[in-house]
C-alpha positions in Angstrom: 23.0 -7.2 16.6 19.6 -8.7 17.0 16.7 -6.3 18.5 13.6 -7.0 19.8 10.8 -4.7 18.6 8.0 -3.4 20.6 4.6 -5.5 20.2 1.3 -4.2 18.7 -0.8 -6.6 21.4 -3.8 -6.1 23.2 -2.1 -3.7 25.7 -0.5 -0.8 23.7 -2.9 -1.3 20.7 -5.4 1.4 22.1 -2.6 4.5 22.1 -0.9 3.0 18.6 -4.5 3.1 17.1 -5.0 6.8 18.7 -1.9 8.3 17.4 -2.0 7.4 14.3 -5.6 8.2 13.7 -4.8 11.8 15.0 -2.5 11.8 12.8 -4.2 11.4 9.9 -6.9 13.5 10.9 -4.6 16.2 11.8 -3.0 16.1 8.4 -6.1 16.1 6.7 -7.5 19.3 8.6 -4.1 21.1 8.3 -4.6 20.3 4.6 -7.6 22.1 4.5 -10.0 18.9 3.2 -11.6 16.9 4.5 -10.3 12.9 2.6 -8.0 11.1 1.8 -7.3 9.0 -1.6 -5.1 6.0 -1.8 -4.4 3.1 -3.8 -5.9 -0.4 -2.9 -3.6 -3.7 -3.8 -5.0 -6.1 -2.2 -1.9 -6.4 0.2 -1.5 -6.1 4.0 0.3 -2.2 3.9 -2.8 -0.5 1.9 -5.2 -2.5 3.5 -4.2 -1.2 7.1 -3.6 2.3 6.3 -7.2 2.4 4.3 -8.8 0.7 7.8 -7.0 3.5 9.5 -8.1 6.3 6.9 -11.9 5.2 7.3 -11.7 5.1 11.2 -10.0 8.5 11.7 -11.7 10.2 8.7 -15.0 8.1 8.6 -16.2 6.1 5.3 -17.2 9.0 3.4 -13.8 10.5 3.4 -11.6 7.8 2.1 -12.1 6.7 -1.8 -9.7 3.7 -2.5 -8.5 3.2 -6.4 -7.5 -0.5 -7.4 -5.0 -0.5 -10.7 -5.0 -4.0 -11.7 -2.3 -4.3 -14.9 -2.6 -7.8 -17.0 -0.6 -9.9 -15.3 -2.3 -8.9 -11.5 -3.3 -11.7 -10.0 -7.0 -12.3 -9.6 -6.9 -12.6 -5.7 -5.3 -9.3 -5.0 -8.5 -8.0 -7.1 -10.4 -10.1 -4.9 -8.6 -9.2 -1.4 -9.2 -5.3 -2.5 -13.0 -5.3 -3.0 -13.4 -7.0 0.2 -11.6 -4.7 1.7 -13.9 -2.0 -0.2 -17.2 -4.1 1.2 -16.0 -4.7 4.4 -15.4 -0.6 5.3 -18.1 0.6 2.7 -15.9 3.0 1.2 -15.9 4.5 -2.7 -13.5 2.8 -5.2 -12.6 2.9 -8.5 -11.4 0.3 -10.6 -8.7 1.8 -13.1 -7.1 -1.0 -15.4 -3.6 0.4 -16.2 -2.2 -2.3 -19.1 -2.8 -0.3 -22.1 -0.8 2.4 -21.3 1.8 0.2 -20.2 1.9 -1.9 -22.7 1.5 1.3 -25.7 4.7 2.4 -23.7 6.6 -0.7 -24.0 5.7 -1.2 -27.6 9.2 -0.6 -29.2 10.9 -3.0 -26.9 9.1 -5.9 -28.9 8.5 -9.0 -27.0 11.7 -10.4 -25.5 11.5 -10.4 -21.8 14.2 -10.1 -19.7 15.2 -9.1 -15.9 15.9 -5.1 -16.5 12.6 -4.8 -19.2 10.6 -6.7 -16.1 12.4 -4.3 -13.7 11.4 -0.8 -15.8 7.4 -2.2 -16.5 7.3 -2.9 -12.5 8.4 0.9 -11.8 6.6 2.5 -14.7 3.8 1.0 -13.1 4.2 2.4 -9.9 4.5 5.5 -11.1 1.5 5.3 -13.1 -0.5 4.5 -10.6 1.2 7.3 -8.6 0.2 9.4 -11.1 -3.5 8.4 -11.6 -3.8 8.9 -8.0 -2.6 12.5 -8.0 -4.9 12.9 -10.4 -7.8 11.4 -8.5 -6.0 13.7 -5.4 -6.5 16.9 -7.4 -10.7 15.9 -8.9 -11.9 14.7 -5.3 -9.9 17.4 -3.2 -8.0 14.8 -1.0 -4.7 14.1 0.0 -2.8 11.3 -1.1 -2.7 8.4 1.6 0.9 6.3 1.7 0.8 2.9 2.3 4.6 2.1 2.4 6.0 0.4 6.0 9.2 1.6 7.5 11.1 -1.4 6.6 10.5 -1.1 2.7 11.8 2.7 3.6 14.8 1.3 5.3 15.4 -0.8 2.6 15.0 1.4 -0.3 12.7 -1.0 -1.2 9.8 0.7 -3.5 9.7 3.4 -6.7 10.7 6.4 -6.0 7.9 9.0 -7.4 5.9 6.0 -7.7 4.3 3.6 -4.6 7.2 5.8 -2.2 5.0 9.3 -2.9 2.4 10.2 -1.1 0.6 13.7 1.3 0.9 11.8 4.3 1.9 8.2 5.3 0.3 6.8 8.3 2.3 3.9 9.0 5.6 5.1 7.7 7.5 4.7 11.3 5.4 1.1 11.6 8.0 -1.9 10.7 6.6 -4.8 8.4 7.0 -7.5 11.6 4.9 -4.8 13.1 2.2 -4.3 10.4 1.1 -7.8 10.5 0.2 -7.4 14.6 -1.7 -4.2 13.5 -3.2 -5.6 11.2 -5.0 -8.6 13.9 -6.2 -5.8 16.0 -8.0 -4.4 13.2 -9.8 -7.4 12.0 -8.2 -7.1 8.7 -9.5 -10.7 6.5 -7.3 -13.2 7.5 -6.5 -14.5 3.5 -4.5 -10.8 3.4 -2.5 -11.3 6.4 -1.7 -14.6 5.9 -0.6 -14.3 2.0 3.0 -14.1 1.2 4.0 -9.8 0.5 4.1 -9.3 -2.9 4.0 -5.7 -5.0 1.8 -8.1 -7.4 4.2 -6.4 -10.5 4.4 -9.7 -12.3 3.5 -13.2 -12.1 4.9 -15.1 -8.8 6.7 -11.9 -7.6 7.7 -12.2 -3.8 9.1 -9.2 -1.5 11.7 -11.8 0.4 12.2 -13.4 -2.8 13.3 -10.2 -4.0 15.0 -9.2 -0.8 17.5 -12.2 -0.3 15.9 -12.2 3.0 12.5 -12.8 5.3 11.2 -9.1 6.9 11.9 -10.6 10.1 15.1 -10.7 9.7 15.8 -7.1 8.1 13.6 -6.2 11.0 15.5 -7.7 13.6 18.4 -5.5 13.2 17.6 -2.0 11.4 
């Protein structure tokens, strides 16, 4: 059965914005810091959770690390520093290929679906790790940036993109995300691009999926 799911718009924007800002500054506090960490993709989830982070917790607080691997497109590089410049935030840029690649070694050079499969989660869990890392040397928490559909879905790494100290827009559905992501004045080229996780070359979420996120939203 088809359902309709409540609109982000103009109206109920205000109290959506609120609550989740408390949130996250509630978490923080009951932490016992005072920021946050996340990782920075370039896509429309860690984009909206990192303008969220810096509104609640203020730009001082929220330090944004962008893990490009070889084959990461040069736009999603692109779409994440301008999400850096836009909120004034700290970043770090932490290229991730050679341990990826040093790990890989023995598997020689054939590629094929479950190899491409195993990199792609091996990467998320490296950048997991990094940013647990980063968590424990600037005292933060680790910011989530995974949508309640993808959770639904089952759709992410588990110990890898899926981890995180708090997730502000875990109960926010992808359909969802994108009107959230208007009201904040998020650039236009992130909202607009197809969702990719950006593991490999020409990788698509609903190409993935078998289906558009408006569908899977429509009836979970």
């Amino acid at each position: 059965m088809k359902k309709e799911l409540p609109k982000i718009d103009g109206y109920n924007f205000p109290l959506v914005y609120k609550h989740l800002s408390n949130f996250i500054k509630y978490e923080v506090l009951k932490a016992g810091v005072n920021s946050v960490v996340l990782g920075l993709s370039g896509g429309i989830d860690s984009a909206v959770s990192c303008y969220l982070a810096t509104n609640a917790l203020g730009k001082d607080n929220v330090t944004a690390l962008i893990m490009p691997y070889e084959s990461s497109s040069a736009a999603s590089m692109d779409d994440a520093l301008a999400v850096v410049n836009t909120l004034g935030i700290s970043h770090y840029i932490i290229d991730i290929t050679k341990q990826i690649n040093e790990y890989f070694t023995k598997e020689g050079n054939a590629e094929n679906e479950a190899l491409r499969i195993r990199k792609g989660n091996k990467m998320a869990r490296e950048r997991m790790s990094i940013l647990y890392d980063y968590s424990y040397k600037l005292n933060s928490l680790v910011l989530g940036t995974s949508n309640k559909s993808e959770l639904l879905l089952g759709y992410g790494t588990l110990y890898g993109d899926m981890a995180s100290a708090l997730n502000p827009i875990g109960d926010i559905y992808k359909t969802q995300i994108y009107q959230l992501a208007e009201h904040l004045d998020i650039p236009k080229n992130i909202i607009t691009k197809p969702p990719s996780a950006d593991l490999w070359a020409g990788q698509s979420d609903e190409k993935e999926l078998g289906f558009s996120y408006e569908t899977a939203d429509s009836i979970m």
